[in-house]
N, C-alpha and C positions, 0 to 999 in steps of 0.2 A: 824301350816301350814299356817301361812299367808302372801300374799302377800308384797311383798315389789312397794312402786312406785318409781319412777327412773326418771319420768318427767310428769310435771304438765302442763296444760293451762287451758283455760276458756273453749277450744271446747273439747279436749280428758286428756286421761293420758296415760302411759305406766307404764304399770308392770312389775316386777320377778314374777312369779307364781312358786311356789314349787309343787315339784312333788308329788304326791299321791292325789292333788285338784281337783276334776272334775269340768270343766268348768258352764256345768247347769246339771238342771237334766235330766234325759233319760224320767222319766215318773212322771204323777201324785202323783203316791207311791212311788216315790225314797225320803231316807229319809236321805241321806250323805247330808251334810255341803257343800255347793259348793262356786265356784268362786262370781255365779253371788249375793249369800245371802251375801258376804262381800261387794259386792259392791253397791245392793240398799238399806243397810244398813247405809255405808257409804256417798252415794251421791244418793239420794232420789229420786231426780230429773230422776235419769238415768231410771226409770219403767216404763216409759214414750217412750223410745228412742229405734229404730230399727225398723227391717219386722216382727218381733214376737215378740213385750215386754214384754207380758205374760210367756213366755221361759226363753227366750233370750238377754234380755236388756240391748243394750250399744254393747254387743260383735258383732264384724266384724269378725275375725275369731278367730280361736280356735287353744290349744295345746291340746294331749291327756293328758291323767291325769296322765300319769306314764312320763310325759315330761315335763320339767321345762323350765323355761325361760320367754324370753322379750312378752311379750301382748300390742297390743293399746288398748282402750276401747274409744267408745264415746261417752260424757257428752251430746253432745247436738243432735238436729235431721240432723242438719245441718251438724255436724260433720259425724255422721254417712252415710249419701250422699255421701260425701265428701271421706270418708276412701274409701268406697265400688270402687269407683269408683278410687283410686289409687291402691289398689288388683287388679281389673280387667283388668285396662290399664299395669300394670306390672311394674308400678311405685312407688309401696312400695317393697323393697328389705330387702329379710329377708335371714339369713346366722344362719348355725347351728353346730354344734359341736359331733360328732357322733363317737364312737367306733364302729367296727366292727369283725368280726372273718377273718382271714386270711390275706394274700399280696393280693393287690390288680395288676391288671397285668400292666396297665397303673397308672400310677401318679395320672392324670387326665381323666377327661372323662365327658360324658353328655350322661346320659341316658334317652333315647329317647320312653319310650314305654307308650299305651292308659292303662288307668286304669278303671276297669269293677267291680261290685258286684257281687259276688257270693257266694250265700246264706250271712253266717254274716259275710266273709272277704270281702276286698278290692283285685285283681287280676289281674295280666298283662296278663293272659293268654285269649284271645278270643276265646269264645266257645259259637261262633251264638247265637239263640235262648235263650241257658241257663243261661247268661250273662246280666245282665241287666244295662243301664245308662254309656256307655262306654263313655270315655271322653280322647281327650289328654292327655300329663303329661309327663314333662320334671326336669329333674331336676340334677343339673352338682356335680359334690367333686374333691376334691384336696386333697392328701395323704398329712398328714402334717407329723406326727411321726410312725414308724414302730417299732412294741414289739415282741417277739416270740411270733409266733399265732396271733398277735392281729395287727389290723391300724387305727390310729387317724384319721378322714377326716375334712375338711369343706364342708358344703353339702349347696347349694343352689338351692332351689326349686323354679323352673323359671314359676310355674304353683302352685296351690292349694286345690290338690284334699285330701280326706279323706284318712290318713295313706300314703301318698305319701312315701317320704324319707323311710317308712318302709318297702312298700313294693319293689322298684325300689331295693333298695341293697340289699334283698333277693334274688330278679330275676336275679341277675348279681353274685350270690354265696356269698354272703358278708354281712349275714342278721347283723343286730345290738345287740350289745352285750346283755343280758338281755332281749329281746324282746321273750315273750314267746307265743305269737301269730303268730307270723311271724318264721319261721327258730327255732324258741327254740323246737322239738320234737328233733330236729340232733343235737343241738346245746344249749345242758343244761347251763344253767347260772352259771359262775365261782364262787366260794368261795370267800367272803371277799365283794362282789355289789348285793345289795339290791334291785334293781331297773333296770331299761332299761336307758343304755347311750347313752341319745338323750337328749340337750340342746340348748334352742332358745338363740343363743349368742349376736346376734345383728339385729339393724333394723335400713334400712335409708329411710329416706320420707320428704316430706315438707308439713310443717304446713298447716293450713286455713291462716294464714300470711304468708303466702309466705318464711316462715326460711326455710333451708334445715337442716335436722335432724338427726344425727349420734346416735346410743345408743348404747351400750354393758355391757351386763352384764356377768360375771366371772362364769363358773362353779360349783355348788357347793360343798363344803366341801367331801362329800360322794364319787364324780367322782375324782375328784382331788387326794383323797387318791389313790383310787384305781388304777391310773395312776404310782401314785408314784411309788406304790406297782411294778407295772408291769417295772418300771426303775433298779430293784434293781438286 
């Protein structure tokens, strides 16, 4: 389960992260192999970098662990300034790859609803008092292929809250395929997928030099079959 890099510089890199990786640990005693132990293994320097290096170091944001795909990480402190503040201005653009259960009714769309904690999920529903940390959260798809039962999307999360894309398309009947926290009680996970199909496909940004910066990364092996599967 190791990552792949996909783009190098002196300030950041970009990764493939494979799915089953958890990004750092949850706690003290977490004893799983994570993202962040391959990376200040890797590059030393990085244990140094961030709002929490003790955690978290290097990481601006995060995928879940059962979600693959494109990662920035920053090597330097500068860089990580740097990133945080293209996250927040809404100038790092990230596009995802996501199956889900059913037609969707429109093509397109942008769904529009505040995301809340509640207890250990993430929640579009507002419920005053009980609700804690509400926060906007935007995030638009585009139906790309239709299967019986199932629809391809490209999903772009126009904000970056915790399980965003998972829970938006539950709230709108269309949770993701495999996801067995969200929607999987009604919506048991198909024969033959392993995992929740949800892929960081691409990412665009501009460097600390000023390059503008296209990336994408291909689906893995596992989705792709199981796509096929769903062609035949």
């Amino acid at each position: 389960m190791s990552p792949v890099i996909i783009y190098e510089d002196h300030d950041l890199l970009v990764l493939n992260k494979p799915a089953g990786l958890t990004v750092h640990k949850t706690s003290p005693t977490d004893k799983q192999t994570t993202l962040v132990d391959w990376l200040t293994e890797k590059y030393p320097q990085i244990k140094e970098v961030g709002d929490d290096p003790a955690v978290r170091p290097g990481i601006v944001h995060r995928l879940d662990k059962h979600t693959s795909g494109l990662m920035v990480v920053a090597k330097t402190q500068a860089a990580f300034s740097y990133l945080k503040e293209q996250f927040q201005t809404k100038k790092m653009k990230k596009q995802y790859l996501a199956l889900v259960f059913g037609q969707l009714k429109n093509q397109s769309g942008l769904i529009d609803k505040p995301l809340g904690k509640l207890g250990t999920k993430q929640t579009t529903q507002i419920k005053g008092k009980t609700e804690l940390d509400v926060k906007e959260a935007q995030t638009e798809y585009q139906v790309i292929e239709e299967f019986n039962g199932f629809s391809l999307l490209e999903v772009k999360p126009l904000t970056g809250r915790t399980h965003q894309i998972r829970v938006h398309l539950n709230s709108i009947g269309h949770p993701i395929v495999g996801d067995s926290l969200y929607g999987g009680k009604h919506h048991p996970r198909p024969a033959g997928l392993e995992r929740m199909f949800l892929h960081a496909q691409k990412l665009e940004f501009t460097t600390l030099a000023g390059e503008p910066l296209t990336l994408e990364a291909d689906p893995p092996s596992e989705l792709t079959n199981f796509l096929n599967s769903l062609r035949l």
